[in-house]
One Martini backbone bead per residue (centre of mass of N, CA, C, O) as a GRO file, in nm:
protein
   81
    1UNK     BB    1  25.997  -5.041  17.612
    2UNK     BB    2  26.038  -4.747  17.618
    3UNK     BB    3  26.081  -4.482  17.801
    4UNK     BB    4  25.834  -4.301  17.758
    5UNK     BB    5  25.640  -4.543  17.739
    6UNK     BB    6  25.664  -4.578  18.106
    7UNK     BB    7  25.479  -4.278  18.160
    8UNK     BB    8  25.266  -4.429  18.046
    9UNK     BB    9  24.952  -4.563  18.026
   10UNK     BB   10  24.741  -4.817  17.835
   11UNK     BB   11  24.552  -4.578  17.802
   12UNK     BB   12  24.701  -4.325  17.687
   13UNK     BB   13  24.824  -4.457  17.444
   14UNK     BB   14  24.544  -4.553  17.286
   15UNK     BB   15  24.430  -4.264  17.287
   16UNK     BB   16  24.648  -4.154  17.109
   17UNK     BB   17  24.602  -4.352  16.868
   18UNK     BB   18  24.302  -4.259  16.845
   19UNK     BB   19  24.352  -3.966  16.725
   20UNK     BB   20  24.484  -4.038  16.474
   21UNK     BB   21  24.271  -4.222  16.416
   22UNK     BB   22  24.057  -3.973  16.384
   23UNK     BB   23  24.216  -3.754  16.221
   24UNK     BB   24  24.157  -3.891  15.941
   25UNK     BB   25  23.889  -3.971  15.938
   26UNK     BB   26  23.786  -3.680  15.933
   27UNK     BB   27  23.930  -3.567  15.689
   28UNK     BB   28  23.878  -3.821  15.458
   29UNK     BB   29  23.534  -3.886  15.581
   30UNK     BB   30  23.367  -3.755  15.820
   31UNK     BB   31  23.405  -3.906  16.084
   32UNK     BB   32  23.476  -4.085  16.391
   33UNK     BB   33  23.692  -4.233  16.684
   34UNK     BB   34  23.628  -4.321  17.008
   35UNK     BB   35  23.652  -4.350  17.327
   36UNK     BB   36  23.552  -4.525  17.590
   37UNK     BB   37  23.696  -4.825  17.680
   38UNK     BB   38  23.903  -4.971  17.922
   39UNK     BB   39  23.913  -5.342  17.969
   40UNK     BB   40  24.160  -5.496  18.011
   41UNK     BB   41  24.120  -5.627  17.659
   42UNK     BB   42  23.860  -5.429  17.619
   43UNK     BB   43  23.797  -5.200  17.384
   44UNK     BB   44  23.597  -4.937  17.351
   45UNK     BB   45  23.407  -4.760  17.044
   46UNK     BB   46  23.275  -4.457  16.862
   47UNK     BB   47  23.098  -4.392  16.580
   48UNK     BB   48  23.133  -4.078  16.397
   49UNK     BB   49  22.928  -3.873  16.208
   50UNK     BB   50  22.960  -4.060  15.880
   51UNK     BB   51  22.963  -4.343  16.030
   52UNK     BB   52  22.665  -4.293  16.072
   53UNK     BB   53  22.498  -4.537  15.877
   54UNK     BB   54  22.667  -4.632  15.769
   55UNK     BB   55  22.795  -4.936  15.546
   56UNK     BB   56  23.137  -4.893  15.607
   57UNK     BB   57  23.164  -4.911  15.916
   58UNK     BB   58  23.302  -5.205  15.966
   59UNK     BB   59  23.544  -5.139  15.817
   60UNK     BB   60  23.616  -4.973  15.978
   61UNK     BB   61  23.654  -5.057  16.247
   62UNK     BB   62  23.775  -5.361  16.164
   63UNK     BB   63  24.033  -5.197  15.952
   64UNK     BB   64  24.131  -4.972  16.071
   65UNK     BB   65  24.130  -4.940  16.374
   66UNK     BB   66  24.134  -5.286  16.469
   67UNK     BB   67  24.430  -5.288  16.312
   68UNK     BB   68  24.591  -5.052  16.444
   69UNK     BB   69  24.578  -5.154  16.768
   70UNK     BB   70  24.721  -5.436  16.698
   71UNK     BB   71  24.974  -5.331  16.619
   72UNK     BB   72  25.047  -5.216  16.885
   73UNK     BB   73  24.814  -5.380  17.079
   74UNK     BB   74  24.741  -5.699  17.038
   75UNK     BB   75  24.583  -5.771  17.341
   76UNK     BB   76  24.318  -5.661  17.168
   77UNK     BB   77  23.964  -5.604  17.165
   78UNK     BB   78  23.773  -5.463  16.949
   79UNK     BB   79  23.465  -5.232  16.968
   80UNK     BB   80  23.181  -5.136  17.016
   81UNK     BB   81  22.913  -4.934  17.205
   0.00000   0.00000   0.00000
């Protein structure tokens, strides 16, 4: 771990994370996708926006969210709340 990530938390850092990654789904699709809850090893997150009622919904959550928070974080499991 570098020295920055030293001085935070590993609930600020997945934050941080999913900022970055709400920034885009929100520019590129009109969606949002927001951190509930991080508890042990289930991240717990909440997609809004055009991502309600979308039918490729499934497909943000596991394929950018949980995709993207994997390559950082491998030891989480993306859940929906």
């Amino acid at each position: 771990m570098s020295e920055p990530e030293m001085n935070h938390t590993k609930e600020e850092l997945v934050r941080a994370l999913l900022e970055r990654v709400n920034a885009y789904i929100e520019q590129y699709h009109g969606g949002s996708v927001e951190m509930v809850s991080l508890e042990g090893h289930v991240l717990k997150v909440r997609l809004g926006g055009a991502c309600q009622g979308c039918p490729l919904s499934p497909t943000t959550l596991h394929g950018w969210v949980a995709g993207t928070v994997r390559q950082f974080f491998p030891d989480l499991e993306v859940t929906e709340a």
